[in-house]
C-alpha positions as CSV (number, residue, x, y, z in Angstrom):
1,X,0.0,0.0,0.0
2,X,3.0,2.8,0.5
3,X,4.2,1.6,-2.9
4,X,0.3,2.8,-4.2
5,X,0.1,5.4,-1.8
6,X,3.9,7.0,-3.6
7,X,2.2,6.4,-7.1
8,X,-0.9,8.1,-6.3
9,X,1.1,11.0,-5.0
10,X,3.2,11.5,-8.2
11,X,0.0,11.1,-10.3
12,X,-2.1,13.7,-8.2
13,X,1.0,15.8,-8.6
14,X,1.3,15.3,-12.6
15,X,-2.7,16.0,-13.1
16,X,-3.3,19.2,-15.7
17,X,-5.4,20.7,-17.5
18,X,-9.1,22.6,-16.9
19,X,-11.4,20.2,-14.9
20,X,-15.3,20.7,-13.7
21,X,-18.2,18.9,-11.9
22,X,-20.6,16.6,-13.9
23,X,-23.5,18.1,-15.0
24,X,-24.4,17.7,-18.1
25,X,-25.7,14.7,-20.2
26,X,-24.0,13.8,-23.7
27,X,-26.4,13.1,-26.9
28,X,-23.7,13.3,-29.0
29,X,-24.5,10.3,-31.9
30,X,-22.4,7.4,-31.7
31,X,-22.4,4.0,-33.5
32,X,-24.4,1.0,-32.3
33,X,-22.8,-2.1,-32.1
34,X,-25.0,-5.4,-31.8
35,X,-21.6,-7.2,-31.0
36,X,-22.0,-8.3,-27.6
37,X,-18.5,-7.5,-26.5
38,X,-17.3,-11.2,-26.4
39,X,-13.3,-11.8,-25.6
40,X,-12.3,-12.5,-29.3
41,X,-9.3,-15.1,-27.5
42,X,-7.9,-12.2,-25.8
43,X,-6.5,-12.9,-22.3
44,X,-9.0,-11.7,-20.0
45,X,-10.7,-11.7,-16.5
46,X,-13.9,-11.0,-15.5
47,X,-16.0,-10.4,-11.8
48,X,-19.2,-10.2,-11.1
49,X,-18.4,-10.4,-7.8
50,X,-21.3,-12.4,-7.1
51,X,-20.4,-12.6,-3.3
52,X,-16.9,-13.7,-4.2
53,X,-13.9,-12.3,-6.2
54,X,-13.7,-15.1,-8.7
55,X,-12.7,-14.3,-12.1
56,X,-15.3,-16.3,-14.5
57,X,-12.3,-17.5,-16.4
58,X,-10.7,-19.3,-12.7
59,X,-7.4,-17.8,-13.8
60,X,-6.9,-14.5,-11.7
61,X,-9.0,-15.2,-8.6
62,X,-8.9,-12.1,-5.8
63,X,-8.1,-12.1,-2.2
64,X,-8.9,-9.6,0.1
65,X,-6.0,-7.6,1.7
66,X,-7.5,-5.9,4.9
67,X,-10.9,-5.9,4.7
68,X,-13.5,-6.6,5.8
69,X,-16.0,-6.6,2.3
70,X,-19.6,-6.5,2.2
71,X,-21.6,-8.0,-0.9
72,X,-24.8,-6.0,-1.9
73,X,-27.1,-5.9,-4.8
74,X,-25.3,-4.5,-7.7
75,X,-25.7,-2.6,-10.9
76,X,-27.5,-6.0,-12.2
77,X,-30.0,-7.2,-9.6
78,X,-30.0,-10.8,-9.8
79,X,-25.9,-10.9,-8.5
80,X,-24.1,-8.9,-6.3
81,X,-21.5,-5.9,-6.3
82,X,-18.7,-5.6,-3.7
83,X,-18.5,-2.7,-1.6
84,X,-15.0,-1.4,-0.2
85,X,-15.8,0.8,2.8
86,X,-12.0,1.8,3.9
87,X,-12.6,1.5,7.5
88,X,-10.0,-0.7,7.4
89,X,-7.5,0.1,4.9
90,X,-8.5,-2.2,1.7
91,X,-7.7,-3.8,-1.6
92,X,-8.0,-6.4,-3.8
93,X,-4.8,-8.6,-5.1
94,X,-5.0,-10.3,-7.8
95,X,-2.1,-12.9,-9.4
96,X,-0.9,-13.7,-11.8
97,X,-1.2,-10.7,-13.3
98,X,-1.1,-10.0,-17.1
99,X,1.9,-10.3,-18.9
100,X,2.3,-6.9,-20.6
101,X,4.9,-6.0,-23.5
102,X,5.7,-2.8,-25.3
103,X,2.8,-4.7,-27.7
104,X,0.3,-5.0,-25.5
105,X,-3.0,-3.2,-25.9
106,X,-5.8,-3.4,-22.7
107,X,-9.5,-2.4,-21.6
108,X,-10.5,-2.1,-18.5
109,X,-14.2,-1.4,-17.5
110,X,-16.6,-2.2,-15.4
111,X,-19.8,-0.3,-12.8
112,X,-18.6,1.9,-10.0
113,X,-20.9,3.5,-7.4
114,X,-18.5,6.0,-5.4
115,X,-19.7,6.6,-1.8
116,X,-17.4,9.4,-1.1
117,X,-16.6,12.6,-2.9
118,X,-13.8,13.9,-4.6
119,X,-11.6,10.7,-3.4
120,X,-8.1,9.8,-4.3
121,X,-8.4,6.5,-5.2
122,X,-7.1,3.3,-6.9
123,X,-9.7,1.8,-9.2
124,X,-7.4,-1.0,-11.1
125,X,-3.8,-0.9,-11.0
126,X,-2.0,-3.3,-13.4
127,X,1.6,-2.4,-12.4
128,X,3.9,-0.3,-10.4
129,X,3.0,2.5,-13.1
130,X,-0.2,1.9,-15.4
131,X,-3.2,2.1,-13.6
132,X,-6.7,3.8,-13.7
133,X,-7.3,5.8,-11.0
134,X,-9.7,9.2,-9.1
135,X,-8.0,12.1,-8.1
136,X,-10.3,14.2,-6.6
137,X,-13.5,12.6,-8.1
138,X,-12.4,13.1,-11.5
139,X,-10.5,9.8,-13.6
140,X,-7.0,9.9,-14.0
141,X,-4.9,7.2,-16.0
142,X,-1.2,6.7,-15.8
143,X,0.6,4.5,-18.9
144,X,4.1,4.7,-17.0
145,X,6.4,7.2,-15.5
146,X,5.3,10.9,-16.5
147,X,2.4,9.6,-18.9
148,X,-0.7,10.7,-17.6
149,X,-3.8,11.0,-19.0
150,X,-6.2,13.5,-17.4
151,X,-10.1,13.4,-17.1
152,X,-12.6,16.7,-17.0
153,X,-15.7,15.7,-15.1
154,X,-15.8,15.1,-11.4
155,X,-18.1,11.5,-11.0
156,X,-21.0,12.3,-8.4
157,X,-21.3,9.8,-5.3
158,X,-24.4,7.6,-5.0
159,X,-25.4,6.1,-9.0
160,X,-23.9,3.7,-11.0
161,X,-21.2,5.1,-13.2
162,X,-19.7,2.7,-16.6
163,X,-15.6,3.8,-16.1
164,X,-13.5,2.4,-18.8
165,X,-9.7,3.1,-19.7
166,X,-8.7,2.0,-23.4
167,X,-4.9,1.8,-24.5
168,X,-4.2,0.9,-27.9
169,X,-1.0,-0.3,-28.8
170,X,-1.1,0.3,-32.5
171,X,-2.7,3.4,-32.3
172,X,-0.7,4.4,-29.1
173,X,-3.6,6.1,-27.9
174,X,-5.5,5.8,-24.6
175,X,-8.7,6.9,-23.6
176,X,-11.1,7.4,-20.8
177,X,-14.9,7.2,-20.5
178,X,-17.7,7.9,-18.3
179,X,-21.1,5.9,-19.5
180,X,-19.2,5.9,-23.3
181,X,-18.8,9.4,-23.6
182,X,-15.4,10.4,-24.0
183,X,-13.8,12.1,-20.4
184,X,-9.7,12.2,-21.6
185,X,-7.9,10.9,-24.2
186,X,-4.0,11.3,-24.8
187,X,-1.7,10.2,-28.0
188,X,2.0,9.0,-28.6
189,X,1.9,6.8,-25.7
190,X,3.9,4.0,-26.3
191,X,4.2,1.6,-23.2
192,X,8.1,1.0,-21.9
193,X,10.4,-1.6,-20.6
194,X,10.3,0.1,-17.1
195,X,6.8,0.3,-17.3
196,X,6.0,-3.5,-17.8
197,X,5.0,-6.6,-15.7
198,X,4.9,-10.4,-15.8
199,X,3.0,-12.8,-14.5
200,X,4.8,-13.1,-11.3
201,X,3.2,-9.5,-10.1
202,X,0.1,-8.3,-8.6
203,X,-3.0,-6.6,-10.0
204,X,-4.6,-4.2,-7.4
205,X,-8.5,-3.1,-7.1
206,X,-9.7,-0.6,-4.8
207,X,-6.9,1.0,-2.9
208,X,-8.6,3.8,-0.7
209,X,-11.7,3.1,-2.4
210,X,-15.2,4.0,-1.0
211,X,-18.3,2.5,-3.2
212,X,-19.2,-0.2,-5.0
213,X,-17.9,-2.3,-7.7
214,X,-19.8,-4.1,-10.2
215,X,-19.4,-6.6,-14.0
216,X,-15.3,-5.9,-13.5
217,X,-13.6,-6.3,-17.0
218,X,-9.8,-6.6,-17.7
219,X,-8.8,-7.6,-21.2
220,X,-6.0,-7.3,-23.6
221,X,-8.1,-6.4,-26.2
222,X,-8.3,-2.4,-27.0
223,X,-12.1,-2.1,-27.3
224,X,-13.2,0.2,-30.2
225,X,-15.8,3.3,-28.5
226,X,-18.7,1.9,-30.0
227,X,-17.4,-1.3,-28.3
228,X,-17.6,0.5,-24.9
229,X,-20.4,2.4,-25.7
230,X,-21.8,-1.3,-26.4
231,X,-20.9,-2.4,-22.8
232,X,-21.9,1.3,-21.4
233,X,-25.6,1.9,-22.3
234,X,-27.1,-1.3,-24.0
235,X,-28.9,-2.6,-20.8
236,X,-30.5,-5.8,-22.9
237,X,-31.2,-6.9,-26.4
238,X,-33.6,-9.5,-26.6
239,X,-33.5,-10.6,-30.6
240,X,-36.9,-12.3,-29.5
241,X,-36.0,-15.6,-32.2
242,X,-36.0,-19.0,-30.8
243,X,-34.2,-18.7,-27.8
244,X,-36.5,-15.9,-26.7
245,X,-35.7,-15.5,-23.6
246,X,-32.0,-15.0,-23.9
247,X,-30.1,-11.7,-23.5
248,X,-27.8,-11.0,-26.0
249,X,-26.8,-7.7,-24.8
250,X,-23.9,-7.3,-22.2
251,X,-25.5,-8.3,-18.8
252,X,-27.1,-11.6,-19.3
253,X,-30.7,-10.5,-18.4
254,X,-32.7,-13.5,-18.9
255,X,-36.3,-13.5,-19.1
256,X,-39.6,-15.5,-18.9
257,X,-42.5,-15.9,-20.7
258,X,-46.3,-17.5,-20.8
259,X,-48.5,-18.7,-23.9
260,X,-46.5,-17.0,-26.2
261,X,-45.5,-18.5,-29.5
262,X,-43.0,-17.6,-32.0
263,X,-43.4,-17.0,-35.4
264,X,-41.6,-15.5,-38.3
265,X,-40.8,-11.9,-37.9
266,X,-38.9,-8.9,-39.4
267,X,-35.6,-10.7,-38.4
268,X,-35.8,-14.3,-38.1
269,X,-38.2,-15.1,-35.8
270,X,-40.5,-13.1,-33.2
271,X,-42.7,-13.4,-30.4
272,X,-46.3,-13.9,-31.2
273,X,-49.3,-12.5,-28.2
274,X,-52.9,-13.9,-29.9
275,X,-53.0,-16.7,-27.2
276,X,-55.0,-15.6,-23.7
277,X,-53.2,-14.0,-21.2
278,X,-49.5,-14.4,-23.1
279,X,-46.2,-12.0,-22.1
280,X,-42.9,-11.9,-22.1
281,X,-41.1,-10.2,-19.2
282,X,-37.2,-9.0,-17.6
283,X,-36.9,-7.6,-14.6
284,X,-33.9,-6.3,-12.5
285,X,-34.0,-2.8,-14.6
286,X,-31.8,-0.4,-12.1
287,X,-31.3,2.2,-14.8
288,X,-34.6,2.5,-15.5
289,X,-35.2,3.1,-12.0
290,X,-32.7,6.1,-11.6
291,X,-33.7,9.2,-11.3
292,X,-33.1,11.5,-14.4
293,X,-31.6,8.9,-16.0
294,X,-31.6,9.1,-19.8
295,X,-33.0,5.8,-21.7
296,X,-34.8,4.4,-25.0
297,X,-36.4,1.6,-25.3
298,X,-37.2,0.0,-29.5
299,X,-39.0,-2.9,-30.8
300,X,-40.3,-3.8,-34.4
301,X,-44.2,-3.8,-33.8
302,X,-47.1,-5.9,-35.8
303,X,-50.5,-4.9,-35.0
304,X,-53.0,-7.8,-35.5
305,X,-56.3,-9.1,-34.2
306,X,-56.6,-6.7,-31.0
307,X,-54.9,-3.8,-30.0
308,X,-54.3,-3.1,-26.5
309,X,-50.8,-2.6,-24.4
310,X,-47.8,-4.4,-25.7
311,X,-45.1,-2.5,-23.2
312,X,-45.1,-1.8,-20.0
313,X,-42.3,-0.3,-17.6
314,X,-43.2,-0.6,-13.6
315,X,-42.0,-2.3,-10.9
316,X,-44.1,-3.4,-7.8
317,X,-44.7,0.4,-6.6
318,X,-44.9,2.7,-9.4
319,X,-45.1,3.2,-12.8
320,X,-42.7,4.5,-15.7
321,X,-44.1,3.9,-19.2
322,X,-46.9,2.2,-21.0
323,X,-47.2,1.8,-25.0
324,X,-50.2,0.7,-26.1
325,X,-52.8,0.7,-29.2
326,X,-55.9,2.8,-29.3
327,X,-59.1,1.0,-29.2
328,X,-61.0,3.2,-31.6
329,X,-58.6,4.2,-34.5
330,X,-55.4,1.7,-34.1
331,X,-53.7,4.7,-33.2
332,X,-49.7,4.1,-31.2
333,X,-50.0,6.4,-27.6
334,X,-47.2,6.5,-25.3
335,X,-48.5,7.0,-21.4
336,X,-45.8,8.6,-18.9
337,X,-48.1,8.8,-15.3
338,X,-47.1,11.4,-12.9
339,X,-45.0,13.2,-15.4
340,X,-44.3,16.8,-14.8
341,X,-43.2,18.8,-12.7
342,X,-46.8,19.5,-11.0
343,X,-47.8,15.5,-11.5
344,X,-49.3,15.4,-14.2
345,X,-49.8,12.3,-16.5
346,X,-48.9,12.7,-20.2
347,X,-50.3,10.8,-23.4
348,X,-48.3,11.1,-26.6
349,X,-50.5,10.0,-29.9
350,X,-49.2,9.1,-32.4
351,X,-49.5,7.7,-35.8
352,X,-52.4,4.7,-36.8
353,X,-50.5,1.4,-36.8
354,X,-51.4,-0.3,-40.5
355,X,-52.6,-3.8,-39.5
356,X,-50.2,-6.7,-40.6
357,X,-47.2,-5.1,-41.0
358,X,-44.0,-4.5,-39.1
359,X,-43.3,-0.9,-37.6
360,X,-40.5,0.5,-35.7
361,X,-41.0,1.6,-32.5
362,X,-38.8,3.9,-30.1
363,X,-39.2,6.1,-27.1
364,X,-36.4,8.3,-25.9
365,X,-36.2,10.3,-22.2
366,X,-33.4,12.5,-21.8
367,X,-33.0,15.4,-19.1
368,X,-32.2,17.6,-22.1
369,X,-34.7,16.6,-24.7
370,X,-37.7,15.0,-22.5
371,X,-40.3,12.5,-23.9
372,X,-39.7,11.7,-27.8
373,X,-41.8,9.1,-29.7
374,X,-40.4,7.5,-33.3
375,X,-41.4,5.3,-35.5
376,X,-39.9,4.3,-38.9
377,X,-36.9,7.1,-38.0
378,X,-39.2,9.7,-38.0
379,X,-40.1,11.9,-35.1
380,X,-43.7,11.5,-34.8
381,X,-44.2,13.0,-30.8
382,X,-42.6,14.5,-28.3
383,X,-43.5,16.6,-25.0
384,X,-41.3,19.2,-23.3
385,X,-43.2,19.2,-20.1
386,X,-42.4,15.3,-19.7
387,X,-39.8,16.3,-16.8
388,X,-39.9,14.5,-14.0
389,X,-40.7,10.8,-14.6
390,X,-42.1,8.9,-11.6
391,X,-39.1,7.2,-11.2
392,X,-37.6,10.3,-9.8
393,X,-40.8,10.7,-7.3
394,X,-38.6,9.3,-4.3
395,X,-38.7,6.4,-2.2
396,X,-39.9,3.3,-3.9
397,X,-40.5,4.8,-7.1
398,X,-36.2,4.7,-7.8
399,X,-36.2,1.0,-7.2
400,X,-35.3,-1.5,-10.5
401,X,-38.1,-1.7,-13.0
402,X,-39.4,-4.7,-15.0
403,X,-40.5,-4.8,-18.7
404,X,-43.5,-6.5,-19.7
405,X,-44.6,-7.1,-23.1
406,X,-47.7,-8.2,-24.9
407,X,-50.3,-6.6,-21.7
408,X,-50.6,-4.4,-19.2
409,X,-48.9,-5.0,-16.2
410,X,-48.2,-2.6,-13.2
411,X,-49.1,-0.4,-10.5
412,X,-52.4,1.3,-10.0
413,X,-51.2,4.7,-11.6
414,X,-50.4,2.5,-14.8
415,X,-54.3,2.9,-15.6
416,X,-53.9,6.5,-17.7
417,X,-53.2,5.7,-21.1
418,X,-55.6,7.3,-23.5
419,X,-58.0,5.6,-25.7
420,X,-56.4,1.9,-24.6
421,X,-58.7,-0.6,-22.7
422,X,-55.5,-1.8,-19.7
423,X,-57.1,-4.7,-19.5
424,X,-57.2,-5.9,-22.8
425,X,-54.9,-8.5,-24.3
426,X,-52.8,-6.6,-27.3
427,X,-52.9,-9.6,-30.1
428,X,-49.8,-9.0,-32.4
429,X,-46.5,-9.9,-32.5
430,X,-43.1,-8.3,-31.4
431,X,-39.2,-8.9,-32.9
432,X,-35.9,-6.8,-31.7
433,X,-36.3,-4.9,-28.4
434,X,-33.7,-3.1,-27.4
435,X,-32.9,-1.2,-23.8
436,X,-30.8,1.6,-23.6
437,X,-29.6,3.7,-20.6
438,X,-29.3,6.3,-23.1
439,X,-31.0,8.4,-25.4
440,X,-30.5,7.3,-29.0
441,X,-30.5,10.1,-31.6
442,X,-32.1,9.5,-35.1
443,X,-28.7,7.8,-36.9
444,X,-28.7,5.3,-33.9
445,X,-32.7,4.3,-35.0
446,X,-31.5,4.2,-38.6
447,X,-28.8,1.6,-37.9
448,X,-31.4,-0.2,-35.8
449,X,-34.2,0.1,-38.6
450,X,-31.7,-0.8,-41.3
451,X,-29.9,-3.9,-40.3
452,X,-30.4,-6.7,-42.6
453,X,-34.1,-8.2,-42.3
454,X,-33.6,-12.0,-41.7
């Protein structure tokens, strides 16, 4: 630890450059990727730290140094985090560690939850001198002696942050990001000699740490930004074919189903809803939960025998969003309950769904931008006074939510949505839904609309 403790001195020491609080939310446009981030053969280690510090790979197991740990629910609410409290001064150790050469390219990245401000604090160190750390709050990487790369925004305590640091050999660039948006970057770094490690040394986690740690990544693969952006803000992907139930988004989110059947959609196959009381549902949502959190939630749509709700966002005390059909003209309406800043509930219509055929759907939330409703790529409703979702209503309201498709399922302030009969089975069928804990900008809903049709 006085070895780290020296580092961190001469890092704080070497930090430049104009630095301010986070406060803003990015929609800059960036690529999607429906690559799910897998390791490609790279050496790597992974920990979900699923009340242990096991890498998934059984290679680079942890051990506690100091201690002692506590194991919460984490960013993903079906495993755990870890949470490093410092009473007692601790880390993680890790061996072996990776061997690095002047070759070697590396991600790391993974869900942090700080717990105290402005800290100076070890997030991963891979040797004596490359590491990714907070000095003062804000990230900080060092790639050896004197080669420091500085970040802007100071990370606020108490919500799940995405922290990633990418160096790429061939490139010899390296860059840091908060949630995939770009927070330093520095060129001409070229790893040295002095600078390097083999498998006989340590990798360190959490020196001086407070918070919580959660879906750890370490691989010597540099990861490409929409790569990160990928692992960042794609909270599930549910390609809804034959394995329906399966997540093929970063975090595994597996869901369950009743009396539906599939059948063949826009891309391979789809989910079908004309049998009674059939859904499809996820749950374990914490994003969706936070308050003034941006998201967007797509899904290729086929109206058919009935219309009636095919999407609902709740959990067990509250309600966030319900997408239905109207009764009376087949028209789409988007429901937000409790919605402005005086509580009001908001309905956005929008265009009559043609019977039979496949439609894109999307819904965006943003802080800056508020309630936006798409289909096809094209704007088609929006609502500035959509400010303060329920989700930010306090209490209960902020816990995870669950996504139901095919009918209406929620809490009693669910029941607003105009023209649409709640209790109605919607008959149709559904293909490609996508979660994101961000809001997607019209060239992200064109590379959804416009992947090959299967």
């Amino acid at each position: 630890m006085i070895v780290i403790a020296i580092i961190m001195a001469i890092i704080l020491g070497a930090v430049l450059g104009s630095r301010h609080d986070f406060t803003i939310e990015t929609t800059t446009t960036k690529p999607i990727s429906t690559n799910n981030s897998t390791f490609d053969g790279y050496p790597t280690a992974f920990y979900s730290f699923d009340n242990n510090i096991f890498d998934l790979y059984s290679l680079r197991n942890g051990v506690v140094e100091g201690g002692p740990v506590q194991y919460v629910v984490g960013y993903l609410t079906y495993g755990k985090a870890i949470v490093l409290n410092q009473m007692t001064a601790t880390e993680i150790h890790i061996q072996p560690a990776f061997d690095l050469s002047n070759s070697s390219s590396f991600t790391i990245g993974g869900f942090f939850m700080l717990e105290k401000e402005k800290m100076n604090a070890t997030l991963v160190q891979l040797t004596t001198n490359i590491g990714f750390y907070l000095i003062n709050g804000i990230l900080t990487a060092s790639l050896g002696l004197n080669l420091i790369v500085d970040g802007t925004l100071t990370i606020p305590t108490n919500q799940w942050y995405y922290l990633s640091l990418v160096y790429n050999s061939t490139l010899q660039t390296a860059t840091m990001s908060i949630d995939g948006n770009l927070d330093g970057t520095r060129s001409a770094i070229k790893l040295n000699n002095n600078s390097l490690i083999n498998t006989n040394e340590m990798i360190v986690i959490g020196t001086n740490y407070q918070g919580r740690i959660d879906q750890l990544t370490i691989t010597l693969k540099a990861k490409s930004p929409s790569e990160i952006l990928w692992d960042a803000t794609t909270i599930a992907y549910y390609p809804l074919d034959v394995s329906w139930l399966n997540d093929l988004g970063p975090n595994d989110i597996m869901a369950t189903s009743t009396n539906v059947q599939t059948v063949y959609a826009w891309r391979f196959n789809g989910i079908n809803f004309n049998l009674t009381d059939s859904y499809f549902q996820a749950d374990g949502f914490t994003a969706l939960g936070t308050p003034a959190h941006a998201f967007s939630i797509a899904v290729w749509v086929r109206t058919e025998s009935q219309p009636g709700v095919f999407l609902t966002v709740s959990n067990p005390f509250t309600c966030l969003l319900v997408v239905g059909i109207q009764n009376d003209d087949n028209r789409l309406v988007v429901y937000l309950p409790n919605a402005t800043q005086t509580g009001e509930n908001i309905n956005i219509v929008g265009p009559v769904m043609p019977l039979y055929a496949w439609v894109h759907f999307a819904f965006t939330w943003s802080s800056n931008s508020q309630a936006k409703l798409y289909t096809s790529g094209f704007l088609q409703g929006s609502n500035s006074q959509a400010t303060l979702l329920n989700n930010a209503r306090g209490q209960n309201n902020s816990l995870p939510m669950t996504i139901t498709l095919g009918q209406y399922h929620g809490a009693a302030n669910c029941q607003g949505i105009q023209g649409v009969n709640v209790s109605q089975q919607f008959k149709g069928s559904l293909d490609e839904l996508y979660i994101f804990s961000r809001e997607l900008q019209i060239d992200d809903l064109v590379q959804l609309e416009t992947q090959q049709q299967r």
